[in-house]
Residue frames as a rotation matrix with the C-alpha (Angstrom) as fourth column:
UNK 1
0.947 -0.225 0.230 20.08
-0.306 -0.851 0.427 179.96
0.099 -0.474 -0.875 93.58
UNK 2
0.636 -0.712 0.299 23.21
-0.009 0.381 0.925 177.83
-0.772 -0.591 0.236 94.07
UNK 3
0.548 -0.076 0.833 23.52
0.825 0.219 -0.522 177.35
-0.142 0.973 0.183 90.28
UNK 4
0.669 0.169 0.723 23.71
0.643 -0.619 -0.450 180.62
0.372 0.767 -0.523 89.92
UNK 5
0.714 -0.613 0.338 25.91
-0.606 -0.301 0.736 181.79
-0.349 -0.731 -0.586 93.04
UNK 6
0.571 -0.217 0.792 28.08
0.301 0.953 0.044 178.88
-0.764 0.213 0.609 91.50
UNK 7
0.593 -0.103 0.799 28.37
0.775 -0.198 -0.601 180.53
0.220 0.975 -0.038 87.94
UNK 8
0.970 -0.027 0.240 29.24
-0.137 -0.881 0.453 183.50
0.199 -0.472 -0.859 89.67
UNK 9
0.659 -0.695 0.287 32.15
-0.161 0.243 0.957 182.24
-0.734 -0.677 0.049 91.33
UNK 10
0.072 -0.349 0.935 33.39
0.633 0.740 0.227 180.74
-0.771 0.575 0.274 88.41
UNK 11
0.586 0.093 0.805 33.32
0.704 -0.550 -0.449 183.83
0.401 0.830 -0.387 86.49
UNK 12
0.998 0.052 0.030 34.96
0.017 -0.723 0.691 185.70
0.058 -0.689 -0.723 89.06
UNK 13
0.417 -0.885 0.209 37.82
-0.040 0.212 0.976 183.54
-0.908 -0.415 0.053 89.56
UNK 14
0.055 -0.348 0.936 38.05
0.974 0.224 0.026 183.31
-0.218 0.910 0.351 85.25
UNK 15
0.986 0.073 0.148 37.94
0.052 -0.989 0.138 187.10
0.157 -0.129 -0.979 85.63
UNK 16
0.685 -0.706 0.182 40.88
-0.717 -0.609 0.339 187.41
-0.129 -0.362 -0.923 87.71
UNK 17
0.252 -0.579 0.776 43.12
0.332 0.804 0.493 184.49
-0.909 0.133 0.394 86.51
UNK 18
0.913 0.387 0.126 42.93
0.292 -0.409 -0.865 186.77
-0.284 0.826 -0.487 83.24
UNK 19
0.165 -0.974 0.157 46.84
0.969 0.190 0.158 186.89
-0.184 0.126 0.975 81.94
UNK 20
0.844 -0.400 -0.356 48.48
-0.472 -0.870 -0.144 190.76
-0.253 0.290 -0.923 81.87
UNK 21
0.669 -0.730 0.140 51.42
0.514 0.318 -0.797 191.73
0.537 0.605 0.588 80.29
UNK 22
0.328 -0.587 -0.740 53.99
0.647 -0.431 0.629 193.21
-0.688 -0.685 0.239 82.23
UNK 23
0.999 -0.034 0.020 54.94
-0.021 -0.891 -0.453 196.39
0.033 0.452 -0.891 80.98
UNK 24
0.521 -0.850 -0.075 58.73
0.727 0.488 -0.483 196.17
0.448 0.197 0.872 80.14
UNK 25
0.746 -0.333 -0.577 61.25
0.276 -0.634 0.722 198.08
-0.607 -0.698 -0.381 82.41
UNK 26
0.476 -0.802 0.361 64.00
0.498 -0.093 -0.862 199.97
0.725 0.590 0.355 80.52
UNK 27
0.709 -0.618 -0.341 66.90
0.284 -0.192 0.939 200.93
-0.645 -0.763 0.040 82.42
UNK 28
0.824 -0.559 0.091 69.27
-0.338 -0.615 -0.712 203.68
0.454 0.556 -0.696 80.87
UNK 29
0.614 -0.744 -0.263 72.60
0.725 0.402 0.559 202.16
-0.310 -0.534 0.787 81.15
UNK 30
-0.078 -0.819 0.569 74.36
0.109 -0.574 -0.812 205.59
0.991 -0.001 0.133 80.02
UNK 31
0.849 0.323 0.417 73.18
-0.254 -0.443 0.860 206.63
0.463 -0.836 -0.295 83.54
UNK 32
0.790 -0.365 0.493 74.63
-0.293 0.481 0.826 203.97
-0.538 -0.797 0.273 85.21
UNK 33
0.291 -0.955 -0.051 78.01
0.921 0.294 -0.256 203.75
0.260 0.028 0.965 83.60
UNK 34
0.317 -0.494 -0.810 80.74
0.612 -0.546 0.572 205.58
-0.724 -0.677 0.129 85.60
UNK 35
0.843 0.243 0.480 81.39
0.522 -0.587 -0.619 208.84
0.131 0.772 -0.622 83.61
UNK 36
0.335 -0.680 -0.652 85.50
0.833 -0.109 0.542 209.81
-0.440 -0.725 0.530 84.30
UNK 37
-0.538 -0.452 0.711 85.81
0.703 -0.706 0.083 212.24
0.465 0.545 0.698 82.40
UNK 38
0.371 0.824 0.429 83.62
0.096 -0.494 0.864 214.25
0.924 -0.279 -0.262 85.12
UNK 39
0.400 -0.400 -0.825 86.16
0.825 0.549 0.134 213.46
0.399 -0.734 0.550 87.98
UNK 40
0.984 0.003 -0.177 87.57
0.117 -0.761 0.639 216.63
-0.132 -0.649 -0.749 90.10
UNK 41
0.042 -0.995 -0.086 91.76
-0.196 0.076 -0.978 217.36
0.980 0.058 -0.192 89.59
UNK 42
0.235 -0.327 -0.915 93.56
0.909 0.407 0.088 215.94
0.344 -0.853 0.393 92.64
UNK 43
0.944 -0.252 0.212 94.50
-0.310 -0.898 0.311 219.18
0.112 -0.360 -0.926 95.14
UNK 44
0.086 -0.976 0.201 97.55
-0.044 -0.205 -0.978 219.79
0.995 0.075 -0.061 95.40
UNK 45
0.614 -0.102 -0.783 99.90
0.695 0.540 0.475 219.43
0.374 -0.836 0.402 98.49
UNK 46
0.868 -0.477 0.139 102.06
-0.450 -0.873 -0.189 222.31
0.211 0.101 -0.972 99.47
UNK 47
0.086 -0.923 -0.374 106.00
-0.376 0.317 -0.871 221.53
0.923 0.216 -0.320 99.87
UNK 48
-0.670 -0.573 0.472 105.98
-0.587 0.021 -0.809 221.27
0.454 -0.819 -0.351 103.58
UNK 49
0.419 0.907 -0.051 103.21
-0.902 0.409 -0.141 219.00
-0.107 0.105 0.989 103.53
UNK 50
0.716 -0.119 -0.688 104.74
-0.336 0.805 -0.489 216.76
0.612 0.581 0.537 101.32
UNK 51
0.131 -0.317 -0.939 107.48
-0.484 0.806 -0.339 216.52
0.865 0.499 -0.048 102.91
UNK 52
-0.280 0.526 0.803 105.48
-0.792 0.346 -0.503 215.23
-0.543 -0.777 0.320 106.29
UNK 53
0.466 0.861 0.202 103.32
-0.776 0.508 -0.374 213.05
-0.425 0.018 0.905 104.13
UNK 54
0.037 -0.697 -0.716 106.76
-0.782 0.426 -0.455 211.48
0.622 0.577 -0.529 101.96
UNK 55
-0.495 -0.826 -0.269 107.38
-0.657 0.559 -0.506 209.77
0.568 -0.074 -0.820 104.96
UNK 56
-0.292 0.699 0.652 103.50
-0.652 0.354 -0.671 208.05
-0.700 -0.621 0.353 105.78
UNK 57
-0.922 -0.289 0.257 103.50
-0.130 0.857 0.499 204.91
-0.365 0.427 -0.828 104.40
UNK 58
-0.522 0.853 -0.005 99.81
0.677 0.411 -0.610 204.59
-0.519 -0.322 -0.792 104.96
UNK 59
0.456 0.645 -0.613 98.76
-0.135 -0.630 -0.764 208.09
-0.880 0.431 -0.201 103.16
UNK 60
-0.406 -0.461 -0.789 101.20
-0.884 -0.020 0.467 207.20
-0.231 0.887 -0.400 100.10
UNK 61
-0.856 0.354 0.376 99.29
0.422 0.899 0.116 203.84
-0.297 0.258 -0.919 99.66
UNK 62
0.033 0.870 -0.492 95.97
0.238 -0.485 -0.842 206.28
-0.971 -0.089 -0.223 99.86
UNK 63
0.277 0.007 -0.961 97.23
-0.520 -0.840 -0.156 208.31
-0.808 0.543 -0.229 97.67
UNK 64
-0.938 -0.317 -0.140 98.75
-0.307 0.575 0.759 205.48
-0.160 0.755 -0.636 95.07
UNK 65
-0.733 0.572 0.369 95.04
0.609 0.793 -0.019 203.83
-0.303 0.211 -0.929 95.17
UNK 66
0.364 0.866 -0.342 93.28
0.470 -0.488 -0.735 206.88
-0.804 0.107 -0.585 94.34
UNK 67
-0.111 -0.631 -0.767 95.46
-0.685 -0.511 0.520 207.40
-0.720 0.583 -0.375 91.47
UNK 68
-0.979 0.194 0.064 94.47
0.203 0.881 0.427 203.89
0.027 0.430 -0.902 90.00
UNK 69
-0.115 0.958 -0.263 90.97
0.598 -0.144 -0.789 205.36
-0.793 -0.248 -0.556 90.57
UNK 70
0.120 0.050 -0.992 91.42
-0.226 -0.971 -0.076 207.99
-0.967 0.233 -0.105 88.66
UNK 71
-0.530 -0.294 -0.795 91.90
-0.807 -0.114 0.580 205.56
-0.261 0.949 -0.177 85.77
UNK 72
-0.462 0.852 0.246 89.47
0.046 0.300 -0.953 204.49
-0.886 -0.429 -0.178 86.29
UNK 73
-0.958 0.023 -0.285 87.26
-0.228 -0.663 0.713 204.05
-0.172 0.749 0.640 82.90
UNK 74
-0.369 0.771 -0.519 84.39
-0.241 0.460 0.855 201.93
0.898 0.441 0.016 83.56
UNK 75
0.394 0.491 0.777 82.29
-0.815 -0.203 0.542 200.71
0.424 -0.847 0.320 86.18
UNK 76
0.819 -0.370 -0.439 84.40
0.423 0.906 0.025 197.40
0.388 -0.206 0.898 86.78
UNK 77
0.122 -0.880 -0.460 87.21
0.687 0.409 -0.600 198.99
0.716 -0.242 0.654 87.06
UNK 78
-0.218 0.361 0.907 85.63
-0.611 -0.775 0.162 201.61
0.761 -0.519 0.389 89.83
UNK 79
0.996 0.039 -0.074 84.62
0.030 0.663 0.748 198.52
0.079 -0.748 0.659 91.79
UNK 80
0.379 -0.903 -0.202 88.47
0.679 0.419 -0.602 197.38
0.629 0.091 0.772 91.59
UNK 81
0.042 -0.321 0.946 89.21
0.121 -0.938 -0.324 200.55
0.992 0.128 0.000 92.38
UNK 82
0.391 0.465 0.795 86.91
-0.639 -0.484 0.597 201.71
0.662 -0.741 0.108 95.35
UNK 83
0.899 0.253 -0.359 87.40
0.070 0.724 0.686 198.16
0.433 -0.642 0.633 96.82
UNK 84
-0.031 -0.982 -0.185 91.22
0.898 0.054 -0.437 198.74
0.439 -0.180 0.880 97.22
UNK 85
-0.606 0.051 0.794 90.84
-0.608 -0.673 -0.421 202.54
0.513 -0.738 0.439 98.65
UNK 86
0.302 0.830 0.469 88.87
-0.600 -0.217 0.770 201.11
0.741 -0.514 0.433 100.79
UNK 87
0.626 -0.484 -0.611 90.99
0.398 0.872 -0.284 198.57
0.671 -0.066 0.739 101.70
UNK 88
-0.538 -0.772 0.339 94.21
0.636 -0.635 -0.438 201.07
0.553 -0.020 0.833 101.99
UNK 89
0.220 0.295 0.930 91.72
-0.517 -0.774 0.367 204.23
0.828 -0.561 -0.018 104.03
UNK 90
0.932 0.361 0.044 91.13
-0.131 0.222 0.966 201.42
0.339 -0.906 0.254 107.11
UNK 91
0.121 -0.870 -0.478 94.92
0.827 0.354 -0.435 200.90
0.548 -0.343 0.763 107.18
UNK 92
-0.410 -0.469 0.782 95.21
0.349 -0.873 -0.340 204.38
0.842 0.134 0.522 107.11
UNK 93
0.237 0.836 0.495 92.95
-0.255 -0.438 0.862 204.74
0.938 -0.330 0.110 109.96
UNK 94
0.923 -0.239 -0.302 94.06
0.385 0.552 0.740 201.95
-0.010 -0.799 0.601 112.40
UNK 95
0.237 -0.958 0.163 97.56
0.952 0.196 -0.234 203.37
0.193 0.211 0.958 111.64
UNK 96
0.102 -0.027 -0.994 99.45
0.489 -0.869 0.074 206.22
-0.866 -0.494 -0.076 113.45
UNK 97
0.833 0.273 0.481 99.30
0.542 -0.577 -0.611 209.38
0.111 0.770 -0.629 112.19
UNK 98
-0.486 -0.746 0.455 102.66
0.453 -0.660 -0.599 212.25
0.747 -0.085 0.659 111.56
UNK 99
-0.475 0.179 -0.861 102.52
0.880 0.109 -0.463 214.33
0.011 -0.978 -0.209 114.55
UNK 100
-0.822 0.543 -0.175 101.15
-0.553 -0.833 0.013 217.69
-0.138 0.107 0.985 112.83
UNK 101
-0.628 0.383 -0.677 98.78
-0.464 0.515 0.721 215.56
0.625 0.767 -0.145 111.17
UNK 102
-0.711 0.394 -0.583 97.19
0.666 0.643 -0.378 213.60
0.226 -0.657 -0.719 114.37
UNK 103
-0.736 0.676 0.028 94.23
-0.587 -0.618 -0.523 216.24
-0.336 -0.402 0.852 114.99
UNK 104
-0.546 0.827 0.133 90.78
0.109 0.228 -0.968 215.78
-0.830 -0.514 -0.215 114.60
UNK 105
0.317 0.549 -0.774 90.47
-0.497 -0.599 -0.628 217.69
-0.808 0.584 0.082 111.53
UNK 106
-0.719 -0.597 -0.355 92.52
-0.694 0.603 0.393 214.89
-0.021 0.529 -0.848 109.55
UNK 107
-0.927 0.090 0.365 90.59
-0.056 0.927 -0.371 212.55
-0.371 -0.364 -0.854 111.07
UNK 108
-0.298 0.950 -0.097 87.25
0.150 -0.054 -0.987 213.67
-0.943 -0.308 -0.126 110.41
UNK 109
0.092 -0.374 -0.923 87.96
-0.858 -0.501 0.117 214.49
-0.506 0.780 -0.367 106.91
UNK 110
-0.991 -0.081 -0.104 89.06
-0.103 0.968 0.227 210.60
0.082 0.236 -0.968 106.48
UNK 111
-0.275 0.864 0.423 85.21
0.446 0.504 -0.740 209.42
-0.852 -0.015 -0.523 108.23
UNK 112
0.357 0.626 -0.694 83.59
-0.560 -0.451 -0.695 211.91
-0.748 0.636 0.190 105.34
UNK 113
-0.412 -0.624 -0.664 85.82
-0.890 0.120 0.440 210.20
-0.195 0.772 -0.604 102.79
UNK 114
-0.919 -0.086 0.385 84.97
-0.209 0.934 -0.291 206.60
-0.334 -0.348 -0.876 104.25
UNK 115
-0.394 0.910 -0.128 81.42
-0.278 -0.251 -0.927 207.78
-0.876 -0.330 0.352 103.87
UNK 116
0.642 0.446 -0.623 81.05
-0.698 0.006 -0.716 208.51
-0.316 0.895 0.315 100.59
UNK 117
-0.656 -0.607 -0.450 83.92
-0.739 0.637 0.218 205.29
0.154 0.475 -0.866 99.36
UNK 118
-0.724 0.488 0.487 80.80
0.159 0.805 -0.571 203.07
-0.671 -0.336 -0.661 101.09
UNK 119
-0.014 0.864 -0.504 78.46
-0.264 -0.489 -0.831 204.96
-0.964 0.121 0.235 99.01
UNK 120
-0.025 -0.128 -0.991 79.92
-0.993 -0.116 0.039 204.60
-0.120 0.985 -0.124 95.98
UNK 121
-0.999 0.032 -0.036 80.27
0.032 0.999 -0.011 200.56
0.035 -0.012 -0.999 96.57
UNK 122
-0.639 0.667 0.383 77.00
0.551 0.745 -0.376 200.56
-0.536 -0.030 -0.844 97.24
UNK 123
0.442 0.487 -0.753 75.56
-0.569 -0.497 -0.655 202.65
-0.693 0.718 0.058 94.24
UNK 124
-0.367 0.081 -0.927 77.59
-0.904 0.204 0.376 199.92
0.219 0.976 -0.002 92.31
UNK 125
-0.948 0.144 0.282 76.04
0.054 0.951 -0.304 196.77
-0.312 -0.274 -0.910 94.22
UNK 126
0.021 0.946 0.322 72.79
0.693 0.219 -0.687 197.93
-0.721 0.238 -0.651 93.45
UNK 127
-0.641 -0.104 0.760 73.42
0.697 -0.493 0.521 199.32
0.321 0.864 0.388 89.43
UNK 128
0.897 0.402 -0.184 72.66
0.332 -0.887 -0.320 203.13
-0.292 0.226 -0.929 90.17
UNK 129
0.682 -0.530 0.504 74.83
0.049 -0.655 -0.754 205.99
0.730 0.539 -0.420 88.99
UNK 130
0.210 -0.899 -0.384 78.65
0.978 0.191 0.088 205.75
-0.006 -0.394 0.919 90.09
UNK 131
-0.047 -0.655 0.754 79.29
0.777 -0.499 -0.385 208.83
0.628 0.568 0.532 88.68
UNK 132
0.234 0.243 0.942 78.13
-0.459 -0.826 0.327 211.71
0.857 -0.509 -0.082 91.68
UNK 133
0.979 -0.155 -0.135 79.07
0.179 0.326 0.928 209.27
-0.100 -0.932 0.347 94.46
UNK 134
0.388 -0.904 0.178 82.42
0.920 0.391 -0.022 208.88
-0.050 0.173 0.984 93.16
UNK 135
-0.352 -0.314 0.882 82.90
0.246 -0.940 -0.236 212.98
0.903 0.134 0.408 92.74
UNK 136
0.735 0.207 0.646 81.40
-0.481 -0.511 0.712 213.59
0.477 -0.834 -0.276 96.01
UNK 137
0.937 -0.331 -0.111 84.28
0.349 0.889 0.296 211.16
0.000 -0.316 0.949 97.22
UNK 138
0.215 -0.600 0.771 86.86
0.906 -0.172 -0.386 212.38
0.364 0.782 0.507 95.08
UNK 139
0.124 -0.020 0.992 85.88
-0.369 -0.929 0.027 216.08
0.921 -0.369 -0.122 97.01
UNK 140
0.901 0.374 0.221 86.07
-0.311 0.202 0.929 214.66
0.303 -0.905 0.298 100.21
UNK 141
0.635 -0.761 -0.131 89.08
0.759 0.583 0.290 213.49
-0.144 -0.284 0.948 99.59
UNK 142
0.052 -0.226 0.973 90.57
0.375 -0.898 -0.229 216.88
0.925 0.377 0.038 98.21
UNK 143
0.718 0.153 0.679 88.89
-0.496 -0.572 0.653 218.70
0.488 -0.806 -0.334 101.43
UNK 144
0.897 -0.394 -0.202 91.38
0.413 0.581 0.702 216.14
-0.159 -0.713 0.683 103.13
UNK 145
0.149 -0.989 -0.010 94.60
0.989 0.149 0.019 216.93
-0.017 -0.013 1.000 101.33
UNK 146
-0.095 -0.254 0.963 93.96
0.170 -0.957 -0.236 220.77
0.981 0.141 0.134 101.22
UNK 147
0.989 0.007 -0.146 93.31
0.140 0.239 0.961 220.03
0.041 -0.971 0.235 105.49
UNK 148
0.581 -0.724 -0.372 96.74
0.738 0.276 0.616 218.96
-0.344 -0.632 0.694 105.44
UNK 149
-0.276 -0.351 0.895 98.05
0.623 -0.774 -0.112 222.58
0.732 0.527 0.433 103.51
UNK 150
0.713 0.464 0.527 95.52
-0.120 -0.659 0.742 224.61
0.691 -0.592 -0.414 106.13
UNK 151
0.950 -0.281 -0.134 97.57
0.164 0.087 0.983 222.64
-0.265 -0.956 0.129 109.27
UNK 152
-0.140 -0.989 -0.053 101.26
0.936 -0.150 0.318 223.38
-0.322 -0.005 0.947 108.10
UNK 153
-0.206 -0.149 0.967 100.06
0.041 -0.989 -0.144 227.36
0.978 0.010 0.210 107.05
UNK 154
0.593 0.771 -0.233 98.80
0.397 -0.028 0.918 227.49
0.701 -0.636 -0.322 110.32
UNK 155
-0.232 -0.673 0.702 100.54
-0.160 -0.686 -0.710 230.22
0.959 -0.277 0.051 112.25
UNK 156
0.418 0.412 0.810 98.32
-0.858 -0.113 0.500 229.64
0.298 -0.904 0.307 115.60
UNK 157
-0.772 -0.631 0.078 100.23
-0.366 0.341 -0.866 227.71
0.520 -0.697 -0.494 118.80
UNK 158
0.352 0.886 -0.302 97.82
0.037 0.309 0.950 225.16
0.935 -0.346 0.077 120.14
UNK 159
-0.273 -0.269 -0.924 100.20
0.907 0.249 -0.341 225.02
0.322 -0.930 0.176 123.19
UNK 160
-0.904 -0.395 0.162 100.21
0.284 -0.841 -0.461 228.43
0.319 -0.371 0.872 123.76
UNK 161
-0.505 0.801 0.322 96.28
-0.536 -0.584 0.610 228.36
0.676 0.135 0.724 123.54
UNK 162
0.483 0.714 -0.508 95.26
-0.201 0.655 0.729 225.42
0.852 -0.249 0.460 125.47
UNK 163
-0.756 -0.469 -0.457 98.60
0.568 -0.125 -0.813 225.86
0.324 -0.875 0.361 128.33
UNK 164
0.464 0.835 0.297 95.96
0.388 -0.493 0.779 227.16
0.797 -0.246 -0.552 130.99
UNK 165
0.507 -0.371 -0.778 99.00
0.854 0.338 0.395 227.66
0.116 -0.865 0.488 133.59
């Protein structure tokens, strides 16, 4: 009986000690290179915009690093990229804003931006696709500079609405 409870064992464990093959992962690297030729045009700025924004140091860096983005052609230089807007957004944050410009709706615009510039870094730290973070960015930013077109058409008097006297 032991013999045989013995053998047992010994077949069991030569059973499962039995060598697989691993089944080979392919990974599509068109996916995961950054596709620019898929990028959004930059929005325009209207005239009276600009020239508010001519004289923010902090959104004309933005705006200079998301131009270098935009030539972006590969996924290196998208890291390069992102890492500098990302750099150049927190200035832009900690840093005052023009006084049309100082609302909420700037501001909140920027976090969405921040959002997706983290996203895209980390869709390239861990090799997924660059290409739909980086355009959902890319719109986020847009929604930002057509923000700053909405607040200089803007015909409505916040004093006049919020003076409760």
């Amino acid at each position: 009986m032991r013999k045989l409870l013995s053998i047992l064992v010994l077949l069991s464990v030569l059973a499962s000690c039995k060598k697989t093959e691993k089944a080979a992962v392919e990974v599509n690297t068109e996916d995961l290179e950054f596709n620019y030729q898929k990028m959004p045009e930059k929005a325009e700025i209207n005239p009276e915009a600009t020239a508010i924004v001519e004289n923010w140091r902090q959104f004309k860096d933005l705006n200079a690093s998301v131009d270098v983005l935009y030539k972006a052609t590969n996924n290196e230089d998208l890291a390069l990229a992102v890492d500098d807007l990302i750099e150049k957004e927190k200035r832009m944050s900690e840093g005052g804003y023009p006084e049309p410009f100082d609302s909420n709706q700037i501001k909140s615009r920027q976090t969405v931006m921040r959002t997706f510039l983290y996203k895209v870094k980390a869709s390239i730290m861990e090799n997924q696709p660059t290409t739909e973070p980086t355009i959902q960015m890319l719109e986020a930013y847009n929604n930002m500079r057509e923000q700053l077109n909405v607040i200089m058409n803007s015909q409505l008097d916040k004093k006049l609405i919020l003076d409760e006297t």
